[in-house]
Each structure stands twice: as C-alpha cells, then as structure tokens.
C-alpha positions in Angstrom: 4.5 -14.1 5.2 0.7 -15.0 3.9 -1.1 -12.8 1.8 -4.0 -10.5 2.7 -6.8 -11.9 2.3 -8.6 -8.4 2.1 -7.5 -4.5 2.4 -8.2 -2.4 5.3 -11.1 -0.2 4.6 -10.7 3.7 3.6 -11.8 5.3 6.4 -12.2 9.4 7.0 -10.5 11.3 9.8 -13.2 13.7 10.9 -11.3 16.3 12.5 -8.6 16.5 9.8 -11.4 15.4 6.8 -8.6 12.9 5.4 -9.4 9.7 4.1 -7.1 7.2 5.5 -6.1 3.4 6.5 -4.5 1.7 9.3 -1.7 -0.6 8.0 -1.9 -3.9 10.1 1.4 -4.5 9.6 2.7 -1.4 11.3 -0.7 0.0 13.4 0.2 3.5 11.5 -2.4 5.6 9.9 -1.4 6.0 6.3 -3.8 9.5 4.7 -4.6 9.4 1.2 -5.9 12.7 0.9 -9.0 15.3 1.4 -12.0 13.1 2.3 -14.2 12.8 -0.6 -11.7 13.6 -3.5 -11.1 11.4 -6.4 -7.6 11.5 -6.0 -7.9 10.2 -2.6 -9.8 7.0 -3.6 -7.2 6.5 -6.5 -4.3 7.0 -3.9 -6.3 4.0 -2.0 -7.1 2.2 -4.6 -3.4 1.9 -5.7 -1.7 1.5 -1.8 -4.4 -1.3 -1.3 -3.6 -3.5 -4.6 0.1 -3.5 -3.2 -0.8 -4.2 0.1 -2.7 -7.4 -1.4 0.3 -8.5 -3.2 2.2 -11.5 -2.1 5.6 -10.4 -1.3 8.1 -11.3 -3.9 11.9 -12.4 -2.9 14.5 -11.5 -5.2 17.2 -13.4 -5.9 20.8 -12.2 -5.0 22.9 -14.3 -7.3 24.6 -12.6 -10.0 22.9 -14.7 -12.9 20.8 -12.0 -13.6 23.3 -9.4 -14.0 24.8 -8.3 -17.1 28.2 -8.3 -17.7 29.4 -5.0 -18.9 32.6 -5.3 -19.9 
C-alpha cells in the first residue's frame, strides 16, 4: 500500500461541536474531541502523523528473538 500523500483535514461536527476526520481507508468518522480545544488538535495532530506513515512489515522469523534459556 502507497503512502498518503496528505492527511484528511480536521473538520468540526456542528451538531455534536467535535472536531473530527474521515479515515479514507475505512469511510468512518474518527472524533478527536470538543471543537476548538487544544487537546483536540493535539489528538489530530498525533492520529494524522500515523496515518502519513508508510506501513511497516515485520518480520516473522525468529532471528530477532532472544533465547531465554
């Protein structure tokens, strides 16, 4: 899967006075928080940088594990 290129917007829910974003990759509205609140742009803010990240694949060998014995 590609990466982003850009972050849906923050966008406020009128009725319910909630900032919020529609994830493309599900259509769901994701809410952040009261409209207008600091806390709501940092809950953004932090959703949207992950959102931008590429995905990352981890690898399922059992190199990385240590042996505890």
């Amino acid at each position: 899967m590609k990466p982003h290129k850009s972050a849906p917007k923050l966008c406020r829910h009128k009725a319910k006075n909630l900032g919020y974003s529609t994830d493309p990759r599900t259509k769901k509205q994701i809410y952040f928080g009261t409209w207008g609140h600091a806390q709501t742009i940092e809950n953004y803010q932090r959703w949207a940088s992950e959102f931008l990240k590429p995905e990352e694949f981890f690898s399922t060998s059992t190199e990385n594990y240590r042996d505890w014995e």
